[in-house]
N, C-alpha and C positions, 0 to 999 in steps of 0.2 A: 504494500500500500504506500502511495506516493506521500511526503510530510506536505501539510499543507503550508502553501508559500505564507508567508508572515507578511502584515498592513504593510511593514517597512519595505521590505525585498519587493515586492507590489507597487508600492509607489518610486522605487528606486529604477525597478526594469520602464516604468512607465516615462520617466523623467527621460532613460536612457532611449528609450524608443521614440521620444519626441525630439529629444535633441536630437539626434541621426538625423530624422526624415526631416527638422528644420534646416538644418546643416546642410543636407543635399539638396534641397530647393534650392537654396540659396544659392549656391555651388553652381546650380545649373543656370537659375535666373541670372547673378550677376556675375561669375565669374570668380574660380577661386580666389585669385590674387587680392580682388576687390571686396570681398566678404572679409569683415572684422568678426571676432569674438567677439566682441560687444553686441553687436548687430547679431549674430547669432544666438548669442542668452537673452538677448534682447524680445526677438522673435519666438524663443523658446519658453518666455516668460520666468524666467531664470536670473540670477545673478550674475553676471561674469568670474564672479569664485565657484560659482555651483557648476560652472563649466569643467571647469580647472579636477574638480572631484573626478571628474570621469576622461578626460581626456589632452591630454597637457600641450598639443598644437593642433591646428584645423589638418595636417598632415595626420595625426593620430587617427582622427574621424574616419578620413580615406582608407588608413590601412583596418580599421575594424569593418568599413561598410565590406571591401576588398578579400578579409578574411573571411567572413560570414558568404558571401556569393562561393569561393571557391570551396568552403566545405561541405555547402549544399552541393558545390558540382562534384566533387569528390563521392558525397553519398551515392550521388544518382551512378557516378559510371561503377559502383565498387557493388551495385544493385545491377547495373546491366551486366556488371564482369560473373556475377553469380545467376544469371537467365541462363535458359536453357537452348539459348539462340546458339547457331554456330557461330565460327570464330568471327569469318565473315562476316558475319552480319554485325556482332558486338563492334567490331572496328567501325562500319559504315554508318553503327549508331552511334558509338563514343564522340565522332566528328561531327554529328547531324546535332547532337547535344550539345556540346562545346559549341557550334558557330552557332545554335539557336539560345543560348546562353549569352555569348556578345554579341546578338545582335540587340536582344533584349536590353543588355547594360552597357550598349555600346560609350555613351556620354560619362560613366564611372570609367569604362577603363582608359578612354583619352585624358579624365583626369587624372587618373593614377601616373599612365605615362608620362603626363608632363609635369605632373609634382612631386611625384615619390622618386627618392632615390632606391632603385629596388636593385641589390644586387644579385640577377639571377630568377629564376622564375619565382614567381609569390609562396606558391604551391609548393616550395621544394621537387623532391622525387615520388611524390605520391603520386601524381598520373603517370608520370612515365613506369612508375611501378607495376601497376594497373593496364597501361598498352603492353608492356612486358610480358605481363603474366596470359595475357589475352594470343599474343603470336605466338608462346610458347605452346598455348593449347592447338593456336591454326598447325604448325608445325607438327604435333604428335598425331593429328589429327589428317594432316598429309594433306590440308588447304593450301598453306603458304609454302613457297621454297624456302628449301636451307641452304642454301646457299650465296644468300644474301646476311651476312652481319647483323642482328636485333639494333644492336646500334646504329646504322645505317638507317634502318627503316625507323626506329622511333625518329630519329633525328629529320629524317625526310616529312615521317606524319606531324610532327612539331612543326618543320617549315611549312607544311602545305596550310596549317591552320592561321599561321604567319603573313602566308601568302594573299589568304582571302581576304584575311582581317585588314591589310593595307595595300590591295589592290587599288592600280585608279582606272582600271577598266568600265566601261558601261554595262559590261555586262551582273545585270543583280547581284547581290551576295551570296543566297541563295542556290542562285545558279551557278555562280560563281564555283562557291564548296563543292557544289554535286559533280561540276566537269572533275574537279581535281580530285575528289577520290575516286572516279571514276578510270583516271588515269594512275592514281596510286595502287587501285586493287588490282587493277590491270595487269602491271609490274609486277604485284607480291603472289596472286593466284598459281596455283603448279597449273590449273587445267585451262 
């Protein structure tokens, strides 16, 4: 049986859930640079010390909205990596996830890129852990060649997602994704 959350913790998640969602309007409306902390406890009906309780620069903000998206994206592929989909597919879904994931928070991650110093993927090795575990199965499985390097082909499937996200073609996003794993599963298939 779950302890039931207490008045305080209650109104602490609630504080933390409005300053977020103030913070990123903000963000989006006028522009990181241009948004003060003031203007944010401001708008969050807060003090500018009750800021400071939960997040110690407008950069802090970004890296929690940042972390919370990629643990949900994390759950969702570590849920596709245990379906009973073949490899194939889990691949052609893990990418259809991921680009429908940035398309959705497209405007967080332009701001993450151009405010966060991030050295390295946000995410660490947890996805590539997860495509890893996934070719391993196509390979036993006698889907993918072996004769292609895992680290080649992660490295490839990380470019290809790289690729869509800052394409300046006309051609959709969307569409975009679909031709490139198209051309990626193409390469990795034995048949």
């Amino acid at each position: 049986m779950e302890k039931e959350i207490s008045r305080r913790d209650r109104k602490k998640r609630q504080v933390l859930t409005t300053l977020v969602d103030v913070t990123m309007k903000l963000f989006m409306e006028k522009g990181f640079a241009e948004t003060t902390i003031a203007e944010i406890a401001s708008a969050a009906d807060i003090g500018t010390g009750t800021f400071y309780n939960y997040f110690h620069s407008k950069e802090d903000v970004l890296r929690y909205v940042l972390t919370k998206n990629l643990d949900e994206t994390k759950d969702s592929l570590e849920e596709l990596n245990r379906s009973s989909m073949s490899p194939p597919e889990k691949i052609s879904q893990i990418l259809l996830t991921i680009g429908k994931i940035f398309k959705e928070n497209q405007q967080l991650f332009n701001l993450c890129n151009r405010h966060l110093s991030l050295m390295g993927p946000p995410h660490g090795t947890e996805f590539k852990d997860i495509l890893v575990a996934m070719i391993q199965e196509g390979r036993i499985n006698g889907d993918f060649r072996n004769d292609i390097p895992i680290e080649m082909i992660t490295e490839l499937f990380m470019g290809l997602i790289k690729s869509a996200i800052t394409s300046h073609t006309r051609i959709p996003f969307e569409e975009n994704l679909n031709y490139k794993l198209k051309l990626f599963m193409d390469g990795l298939l034995t048949k």
